[in-house]
C-alpha positions as CSV (number, residue, x, y, z in Angstrom):
1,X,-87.2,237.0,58.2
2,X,-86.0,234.2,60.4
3,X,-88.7,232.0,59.5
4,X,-87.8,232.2,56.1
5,X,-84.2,230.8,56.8
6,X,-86.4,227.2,56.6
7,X,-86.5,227.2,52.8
8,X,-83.4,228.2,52.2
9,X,-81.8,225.4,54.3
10,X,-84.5,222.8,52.6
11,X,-81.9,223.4,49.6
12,X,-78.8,222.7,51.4
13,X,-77.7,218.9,51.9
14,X,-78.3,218.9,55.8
15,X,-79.0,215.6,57.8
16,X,-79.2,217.7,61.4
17,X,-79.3,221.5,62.6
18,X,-79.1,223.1,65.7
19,X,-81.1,226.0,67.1
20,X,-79.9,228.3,69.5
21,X,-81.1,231.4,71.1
22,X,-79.1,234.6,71.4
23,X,-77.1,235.1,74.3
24,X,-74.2,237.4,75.3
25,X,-72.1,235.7,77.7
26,X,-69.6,238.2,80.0
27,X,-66.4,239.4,78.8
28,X,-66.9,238.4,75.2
29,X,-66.1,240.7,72.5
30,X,-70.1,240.1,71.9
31,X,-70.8,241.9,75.1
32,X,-68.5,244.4,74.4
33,X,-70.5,245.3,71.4
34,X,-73.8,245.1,73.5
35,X,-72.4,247.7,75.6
36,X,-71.5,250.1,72.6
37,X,-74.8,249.7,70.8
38,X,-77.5,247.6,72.4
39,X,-79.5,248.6,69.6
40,X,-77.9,246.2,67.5
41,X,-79.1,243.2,69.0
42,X,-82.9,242.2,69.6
43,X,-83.7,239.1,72.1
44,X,-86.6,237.3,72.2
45,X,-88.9,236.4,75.5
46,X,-89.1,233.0,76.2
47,X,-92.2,232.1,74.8
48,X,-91.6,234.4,71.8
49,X,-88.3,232.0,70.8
50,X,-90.6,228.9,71.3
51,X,-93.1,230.5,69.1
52,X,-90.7,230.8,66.7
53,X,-88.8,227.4,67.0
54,X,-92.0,225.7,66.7
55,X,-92.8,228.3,63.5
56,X,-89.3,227.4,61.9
57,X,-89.9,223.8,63.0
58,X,-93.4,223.4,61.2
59,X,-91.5,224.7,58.0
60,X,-88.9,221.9,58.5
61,X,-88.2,219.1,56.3
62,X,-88.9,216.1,59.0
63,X,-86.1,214.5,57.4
64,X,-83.7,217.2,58.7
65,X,-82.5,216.1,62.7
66,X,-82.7,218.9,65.1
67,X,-80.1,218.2,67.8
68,X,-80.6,221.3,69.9
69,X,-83.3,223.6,70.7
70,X,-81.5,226.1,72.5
71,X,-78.0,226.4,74.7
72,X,-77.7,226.4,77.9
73,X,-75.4,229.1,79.4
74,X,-74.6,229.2,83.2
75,X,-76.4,232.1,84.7
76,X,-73.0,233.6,86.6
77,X,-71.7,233.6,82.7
78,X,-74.7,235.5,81.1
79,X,-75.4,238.9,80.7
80,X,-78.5,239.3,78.7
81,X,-81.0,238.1,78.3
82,X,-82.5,237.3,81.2
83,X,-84.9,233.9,81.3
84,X,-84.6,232.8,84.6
85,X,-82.8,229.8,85.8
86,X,-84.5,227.5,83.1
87,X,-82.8,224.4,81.9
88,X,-82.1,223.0,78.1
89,X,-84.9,220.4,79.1
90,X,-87.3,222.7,80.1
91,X,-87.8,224.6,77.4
92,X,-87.5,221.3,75.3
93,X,-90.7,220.3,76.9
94,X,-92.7,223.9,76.8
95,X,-91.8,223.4,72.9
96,X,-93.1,219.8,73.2
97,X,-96.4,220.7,74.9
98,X,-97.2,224.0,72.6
99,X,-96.4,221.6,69.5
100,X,-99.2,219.3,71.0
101,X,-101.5,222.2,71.7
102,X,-101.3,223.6,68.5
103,X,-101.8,219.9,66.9
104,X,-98.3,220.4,65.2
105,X,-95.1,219.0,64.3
106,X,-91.9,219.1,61.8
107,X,-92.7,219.3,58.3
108,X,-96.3,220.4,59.0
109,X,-96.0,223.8,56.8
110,X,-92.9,222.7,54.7
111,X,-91.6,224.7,52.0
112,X,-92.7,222.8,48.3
113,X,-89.5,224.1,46.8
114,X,-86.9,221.7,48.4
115,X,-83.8,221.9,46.0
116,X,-84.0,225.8,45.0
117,X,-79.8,225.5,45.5
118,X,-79.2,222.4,44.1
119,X,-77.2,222.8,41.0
120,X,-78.2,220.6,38.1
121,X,-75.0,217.9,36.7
């Protein structure tokens, strides 16, 4: 489902996105709903987000800017999940390094349909 978010935005007028990884932060009114029902929310393993950054990312118009691959929360902040102390720039370069082990890159599996939004004048 997420992956499919790629087209859709191919037919918005964007010039840069950001991707971000769920996280609840402490005493947020998103925690408080973790707490209720935790069943609600579903979080991704490190390497499972990079899989799917670099899935979104292949699907990518290259002429789209990606400013952010992920936030970076303090760990005192964060309640879940849990990835380790692991900086913005580290997980910048495990997406980096699978991109170049999978021989991959923006754009590689884009979407043919870029403009199914665009109305016609």
């Amino acid at each position: 489902m997420m992956l499919e978010e790629a087209e859709i935005l191919l037919g918005l007028p964007l010039t840069t996105l950001k991707l971000h990884q769920l996280q609840i932060v402490r005493n947020t009114r998103m925690a408080k709903e973790f707490v209720a029902d935790p069943g609600q929310f579903t979080f991704l393993s490190l390497e499972e987000y990079i899989d799917l950054a670099i899935g979104f990312l292949e699907k990518l118009s290259p002429e789209i800017v990606i400013e952010r691959f992920a936030g970076e929360v303090p760990p005192r902040f964060l309640s879940e999940p849990n990835w380790g102390v692991i900086r913005y720039d580290q997980v910048l370069q495990k997406i980096e390094k699978k991109l170049a082990e999978r021989n991959s890159w923006q754009g590689k599996r884009e979407f043919k349909n870029r403009n199914i939004f665009q109305t016609k004048l």
